[in-house]
Every structure is written in C-alpha cells, then in structure tokens.
C-alpha positions as CSV (number, residue, x, y, z in Angstrom):
1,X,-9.7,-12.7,-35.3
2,X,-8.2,-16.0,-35.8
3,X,-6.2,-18.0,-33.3
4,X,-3.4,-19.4,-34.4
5,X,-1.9,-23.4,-34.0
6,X,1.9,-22.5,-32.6
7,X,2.7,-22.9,-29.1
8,X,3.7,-19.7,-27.4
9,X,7.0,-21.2,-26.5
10,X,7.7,-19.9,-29.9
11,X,7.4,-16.3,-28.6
12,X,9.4,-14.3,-30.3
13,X,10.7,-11.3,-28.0
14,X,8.6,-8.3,-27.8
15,X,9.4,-5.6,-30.3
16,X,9.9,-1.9,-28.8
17,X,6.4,-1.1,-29.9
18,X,4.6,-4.3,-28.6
19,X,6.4,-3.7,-25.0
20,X,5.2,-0.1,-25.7
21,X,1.7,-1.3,-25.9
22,X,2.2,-2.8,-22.2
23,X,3.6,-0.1,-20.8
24,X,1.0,2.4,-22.0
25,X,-1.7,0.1,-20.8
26,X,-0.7,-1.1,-17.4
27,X,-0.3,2.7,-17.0
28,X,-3.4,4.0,-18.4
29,X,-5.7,1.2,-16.2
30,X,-3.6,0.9,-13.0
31,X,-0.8,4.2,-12.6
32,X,2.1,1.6,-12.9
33,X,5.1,2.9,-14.9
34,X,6.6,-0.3,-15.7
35,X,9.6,2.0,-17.2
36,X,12.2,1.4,-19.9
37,X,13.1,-2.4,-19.8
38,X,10.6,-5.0,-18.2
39,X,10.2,-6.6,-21.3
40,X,11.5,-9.7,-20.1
41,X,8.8,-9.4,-17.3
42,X,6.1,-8.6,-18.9
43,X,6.6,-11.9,-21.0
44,X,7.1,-14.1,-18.3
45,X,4.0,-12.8,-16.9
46,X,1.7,-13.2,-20.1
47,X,3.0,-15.8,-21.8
48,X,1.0,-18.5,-20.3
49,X,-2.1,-16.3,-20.9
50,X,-1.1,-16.3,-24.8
51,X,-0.7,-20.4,-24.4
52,X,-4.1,-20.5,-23.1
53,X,-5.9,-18.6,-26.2
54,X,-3.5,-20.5,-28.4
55,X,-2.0,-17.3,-29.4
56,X,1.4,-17.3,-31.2
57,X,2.3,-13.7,-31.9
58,X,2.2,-10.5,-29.5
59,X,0.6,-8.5,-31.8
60,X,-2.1,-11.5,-31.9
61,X,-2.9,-10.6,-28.1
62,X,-2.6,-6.6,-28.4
63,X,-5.4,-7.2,-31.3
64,X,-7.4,-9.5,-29.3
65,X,-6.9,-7.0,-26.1
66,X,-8.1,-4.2,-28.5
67,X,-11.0,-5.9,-30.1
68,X,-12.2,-7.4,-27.2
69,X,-13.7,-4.9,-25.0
70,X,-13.7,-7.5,-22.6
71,X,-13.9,-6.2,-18.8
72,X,-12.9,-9.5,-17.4
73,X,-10.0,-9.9,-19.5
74,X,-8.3,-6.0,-19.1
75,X,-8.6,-7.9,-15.0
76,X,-6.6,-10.6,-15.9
77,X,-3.8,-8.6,-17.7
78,X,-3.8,-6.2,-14.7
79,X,-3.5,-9.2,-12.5
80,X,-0.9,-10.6,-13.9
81,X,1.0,-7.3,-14.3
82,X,0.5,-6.2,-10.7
83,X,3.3,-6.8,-8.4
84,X,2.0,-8.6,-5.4
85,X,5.5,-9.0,-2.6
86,X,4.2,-9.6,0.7
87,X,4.5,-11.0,3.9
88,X,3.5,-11.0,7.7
89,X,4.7,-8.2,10.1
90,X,6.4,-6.6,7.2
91,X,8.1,-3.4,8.0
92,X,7.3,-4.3,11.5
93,X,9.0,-0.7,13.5
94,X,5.0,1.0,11.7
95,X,2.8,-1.2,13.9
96,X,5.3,-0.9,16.5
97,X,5.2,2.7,16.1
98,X,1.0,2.2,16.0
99,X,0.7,1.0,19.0
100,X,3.5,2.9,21.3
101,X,2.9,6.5,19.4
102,X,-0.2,6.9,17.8
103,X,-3.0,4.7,19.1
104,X,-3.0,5.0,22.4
105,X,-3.9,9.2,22.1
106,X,-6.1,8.2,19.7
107,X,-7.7,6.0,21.5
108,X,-7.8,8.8,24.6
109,X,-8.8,11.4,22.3
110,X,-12.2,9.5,20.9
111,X,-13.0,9.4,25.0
112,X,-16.8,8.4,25.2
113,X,-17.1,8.7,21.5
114,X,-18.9,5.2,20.6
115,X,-17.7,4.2,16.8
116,X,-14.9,2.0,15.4
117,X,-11.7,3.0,14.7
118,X,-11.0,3.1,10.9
119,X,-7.9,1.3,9.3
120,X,-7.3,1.0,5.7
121,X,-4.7,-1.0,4.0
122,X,-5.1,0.5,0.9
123,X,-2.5,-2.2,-1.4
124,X,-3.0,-5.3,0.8
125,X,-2.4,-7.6,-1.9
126,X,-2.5,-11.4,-0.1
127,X,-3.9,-10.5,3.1
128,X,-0.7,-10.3,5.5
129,X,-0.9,-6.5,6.1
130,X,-4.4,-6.2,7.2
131,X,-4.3,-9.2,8.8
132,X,-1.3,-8.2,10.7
133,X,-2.8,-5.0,11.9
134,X,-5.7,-6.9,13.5
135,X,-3.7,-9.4,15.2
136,X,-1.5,-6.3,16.4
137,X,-4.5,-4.1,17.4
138,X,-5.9,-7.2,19.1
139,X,-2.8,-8.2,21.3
140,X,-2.6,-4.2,22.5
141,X,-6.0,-4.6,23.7
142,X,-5.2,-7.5,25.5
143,X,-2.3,-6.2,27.1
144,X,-3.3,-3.0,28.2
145,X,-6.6,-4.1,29.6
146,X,-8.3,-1.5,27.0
147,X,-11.4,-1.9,25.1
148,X,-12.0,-0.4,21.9
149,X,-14.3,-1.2,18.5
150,X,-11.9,-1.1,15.3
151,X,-12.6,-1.9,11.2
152,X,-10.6,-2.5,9.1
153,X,-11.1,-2.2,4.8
154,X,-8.3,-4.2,2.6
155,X,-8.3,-2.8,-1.2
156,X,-6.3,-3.7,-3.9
157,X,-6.9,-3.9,-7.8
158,X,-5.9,-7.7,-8.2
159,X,-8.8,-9.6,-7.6
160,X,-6.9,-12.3,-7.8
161,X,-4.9,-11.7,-4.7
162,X,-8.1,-10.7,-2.9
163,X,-9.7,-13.8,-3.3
164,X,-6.5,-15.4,-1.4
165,X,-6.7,-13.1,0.9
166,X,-10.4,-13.9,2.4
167,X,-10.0,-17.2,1.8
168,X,-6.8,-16.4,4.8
169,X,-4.7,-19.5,4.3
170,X,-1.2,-19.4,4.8
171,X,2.0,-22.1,4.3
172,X,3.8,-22.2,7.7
173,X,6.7,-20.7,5.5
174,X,4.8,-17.4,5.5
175,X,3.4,-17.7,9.3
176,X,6.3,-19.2,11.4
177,X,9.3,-17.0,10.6
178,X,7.4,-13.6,10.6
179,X,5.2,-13.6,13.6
180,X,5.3,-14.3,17.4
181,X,4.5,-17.7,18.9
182,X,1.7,-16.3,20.7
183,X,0.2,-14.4,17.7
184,X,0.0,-17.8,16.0
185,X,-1.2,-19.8,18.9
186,X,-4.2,-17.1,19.3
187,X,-5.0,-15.9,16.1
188,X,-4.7,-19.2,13.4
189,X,-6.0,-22.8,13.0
190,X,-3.0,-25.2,12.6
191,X,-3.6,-27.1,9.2
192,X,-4.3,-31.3,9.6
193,X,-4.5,-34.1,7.5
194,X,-4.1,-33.3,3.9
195,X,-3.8,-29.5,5.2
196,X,-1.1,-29.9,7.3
197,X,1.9,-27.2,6.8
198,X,-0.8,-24.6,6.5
199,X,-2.4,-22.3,8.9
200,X,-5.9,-20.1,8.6
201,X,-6.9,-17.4,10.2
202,X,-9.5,-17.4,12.9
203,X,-12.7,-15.8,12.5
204,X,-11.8,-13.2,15.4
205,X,-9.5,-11.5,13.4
206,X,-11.2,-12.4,9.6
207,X,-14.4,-10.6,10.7
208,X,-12.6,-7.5,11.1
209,X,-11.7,-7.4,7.9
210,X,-13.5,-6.7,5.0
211,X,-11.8,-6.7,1.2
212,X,-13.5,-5.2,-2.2
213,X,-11.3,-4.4,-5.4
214,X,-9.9,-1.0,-5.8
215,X,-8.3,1.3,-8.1
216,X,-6.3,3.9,-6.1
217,X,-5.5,6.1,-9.7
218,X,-9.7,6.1,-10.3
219,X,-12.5,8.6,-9.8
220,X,-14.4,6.5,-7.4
221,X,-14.0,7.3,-3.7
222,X,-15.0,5.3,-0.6
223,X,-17.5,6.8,1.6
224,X,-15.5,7.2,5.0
225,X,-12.9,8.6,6.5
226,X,-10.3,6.6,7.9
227,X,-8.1,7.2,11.3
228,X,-5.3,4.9,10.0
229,X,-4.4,4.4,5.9
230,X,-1.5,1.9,5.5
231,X,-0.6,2.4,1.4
232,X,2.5,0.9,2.1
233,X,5.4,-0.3,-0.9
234,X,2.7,0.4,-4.1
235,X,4.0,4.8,-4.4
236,X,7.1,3.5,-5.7
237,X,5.4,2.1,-9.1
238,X,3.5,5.4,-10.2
239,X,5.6,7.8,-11.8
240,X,5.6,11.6,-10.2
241,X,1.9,12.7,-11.4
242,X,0.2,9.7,-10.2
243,X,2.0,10.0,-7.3
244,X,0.9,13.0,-6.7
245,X,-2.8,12.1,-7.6
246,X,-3.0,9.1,-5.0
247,X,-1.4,11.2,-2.3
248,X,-4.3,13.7,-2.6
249,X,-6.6,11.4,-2.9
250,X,-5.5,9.6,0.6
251,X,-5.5,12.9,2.2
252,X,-9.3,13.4,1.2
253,X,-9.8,10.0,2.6
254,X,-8.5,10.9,6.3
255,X,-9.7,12.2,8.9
256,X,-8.2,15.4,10.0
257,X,-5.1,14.1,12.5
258,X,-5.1,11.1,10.9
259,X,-2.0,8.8,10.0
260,X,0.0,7.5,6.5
261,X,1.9,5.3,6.6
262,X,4.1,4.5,3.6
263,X,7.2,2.2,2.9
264,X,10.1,2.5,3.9
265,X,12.1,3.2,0.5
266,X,9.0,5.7,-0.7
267,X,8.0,9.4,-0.8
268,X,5.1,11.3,-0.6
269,X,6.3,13.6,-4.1
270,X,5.7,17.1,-3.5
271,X,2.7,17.0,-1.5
272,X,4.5,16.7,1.9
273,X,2.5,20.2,2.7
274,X,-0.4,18.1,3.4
275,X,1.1,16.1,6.3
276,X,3.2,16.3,9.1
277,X,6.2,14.1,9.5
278,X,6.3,12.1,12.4
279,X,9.2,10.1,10.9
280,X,9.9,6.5,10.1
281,X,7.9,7.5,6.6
282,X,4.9,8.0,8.7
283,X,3.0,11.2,8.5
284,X,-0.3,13.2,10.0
285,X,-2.6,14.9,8.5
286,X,-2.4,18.7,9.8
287,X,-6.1,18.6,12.5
C-alpha cells in the first residue's frame, strides 16, 4: 500500500466502524473492552504512530495493520493501547495486610521447608508494584529478626513499560511522596550530576525481581505455582468472560492456600467459589 504525504494532524475523527476496528482488536489480542466511546482515546494514543508512517487516513493504518502481519507492530498498538497508572506503595492497607495477616503464617507454615517464597505481580506495568513488595518483604525481615528466601516474577503485555521497569529509574516525584524515608535511604541510589532528581533502585531489591512479557487472556502458562499473585487494577478492563477466564487461570497458578490480591474498586465475577474472602479484596485459595 501506499503512504500518503498529509500530516496526521489532519485526522479526521474516527468513523463508528474505524473505532470499531480498535475495539475488536485491542480485545481480541489483550481482553481489554475499551467499551462504547474511547474514540477520543484511542486517537490520542495512535495518532503519533500514524505521523510516523506518514499515514493520513484511519482506514490507511487498519489496512496497513491488516496487511502487515507484523508481530512487532500488533506490540506497538497494544502498547500504546494499554493503560499503564501506577505508582509506589499504591493501595498500601494490601502490603500492610501482607505482612501483619498473611506472611508471617506463611512463613511459620513452610517451617524447615528450604525454597523461596513465590510473589507474582501479574500487571506490574512500570515496576512500582513489584518493586514495592520487595522493599516491603525486605524491611519485615529486618524488623522481625526473620530470615527467609523470596522471588518475585513481574509480567505485563507492554513491553514497553517492562523495559522501564528493569532499567528501575524513578523522578523523585514518583519516590518521595509515596514511600518512607527509610525505604528510600536503604533501597535507592540518589541521582547526581546530570541525573539528579532521579533515584534507582539498588541491586538488593532489583535482583529479586525478574520481568518477561505476558498475556494474562493467552494459552501459555508459567511453570510455578505462586504463594502470593498481586493482579491488582487490570480486572476492571475485561469485560465478564475474560474476567472470568483470567480468574481461573490465577487460581491454577496458586498454590493451594495461597493469596489474590485485587484492587480495590474490582471483583472476582462469579468465580468467588474458588476463594475465600479474607476482605480488603483479598482472597485464599480454599487448601
């Protein structure tokens, strides 16, 4: 196909079957139901992408999407379709209720048993959930003179936001307001010179960590069970089916006793027979 000579700013708005198009396809390759009237979004979002390929109709780019059969960009439109809100100690009463509630009988439970405790944030977009939870799971061993071996795996489908997140830079902006002097003190490198304002985290808490691209509505599965699966603030995008799907799929992926923990404005659908409620939108697996 051609590309045309217009500027995008020319964009006209999307028709009802263009918008259509979006809607069907951020659903079929990621479970997100962008619903009835983010036209406006989806524009802001891929307009600079048209720009770019010098493309000056929507129906240009739905052709070039369909003739393409291009892995790399179907990545780039989820990337830029993905909602990616995120920030330090978010939701904070769920690692509070971590490490009051649920880890120290998990920790008494495992006894003499000599593997690492499995964590995984399964939408951890930029890096501040998992990175929270190791900085958490590292101050309660500190303060209750405990030792215990943990892992955690971060997932999300934007690559994008997973190369941020290893590369663990922060603005003080995102550091300073959300976490405890101390946290920051012991767990990040302050910025100088042309870096100042930032902070990275230290290795301590990066080698616990370990992201790969994921695709919660797939067929693939990860080969462990986890004691701990934060999927926190991504349920409320899928429409009741894939809800329903992911849940399932999470419950396959715990071990038997082990904790969910969703947002706070989300539901686990109709499968709420697999868990237990402990409250706070945390749940258990029934042992």
């Amino acid at each position: 196909m051609g590309l045309g000579a217009h500027e995008s700013s020319d964009l006209k708005p999307l028709t009802p079957e263009e918008y259509l198009f979006f809607r069907n396809y951020i659903m079929r390759e990621a479970g997100i139901d962008l619903g009835e009237n983010k036209s406006a979004l989806v524009m802001g979002r891929l307009s600079k992408r048209l720009r770019a390929l010098r493309l000056f109709e929507w129906k240009m780019y739905i052709r070039y999407l369909k003739d393409l059969g291009n892995d790399e960009e179907r990545k780039l439109v989820v990337n830029l379709l993905t909602t990616n809100k995120t920030e330090f100690m978010r939701e904070a009463h769920h690692f509070q209720f971590l490490v009051e509630k649920y880890l120290p009988s998990l920790v008494q439970q495992m006894g003499d048993e000599k593997r690492p405790i499995y964590f995984w944030s399964a939408a951890c977009s930029k890096g501040h959930e998992p990175y929270t939870l190791a900085m958490v799971l590292e101050d309660y061993k500190a303060r209750n003179f405990v030792n215990f071996d943990y892992r955690i795996l971060a997932t999300d489908i934007n690559t994008d936001v997973l190369e941020f997140a290893e590369a663990a830079v922060y603005e003080s902006m995102e550091v300073k307001p959300a976490l405890p002097a101390h946290f920051i003190e012991l767990f990040f490198f302050k910025g100088l010179g042309s870096r100042e304002g930032s902070y990275r985290v230290k290795d301590q808490i990066r080698s616990k960590v370990k992201f790969r691209p994921f695709n919660l509505i797939s067929d693939e599965v990860i080969p462990l069970l986890f004691d701990v699966i934060f999927l926190r603030n991504v349920l409320i995008y899928f429409n009741q089916s894939t809800l329903q799907h992911v849940v399932e799929k999470i419950h396959r992926h715990l071990l038997p006793g082990g904790a969910l923990f969703v947002g706070l404005s989300e539901s686990i659908g109709d499968r709420r027979d697999l868990f237990e409620s402990l409250g706070y939108s945390t749940y258990r697996k029934w042992p």
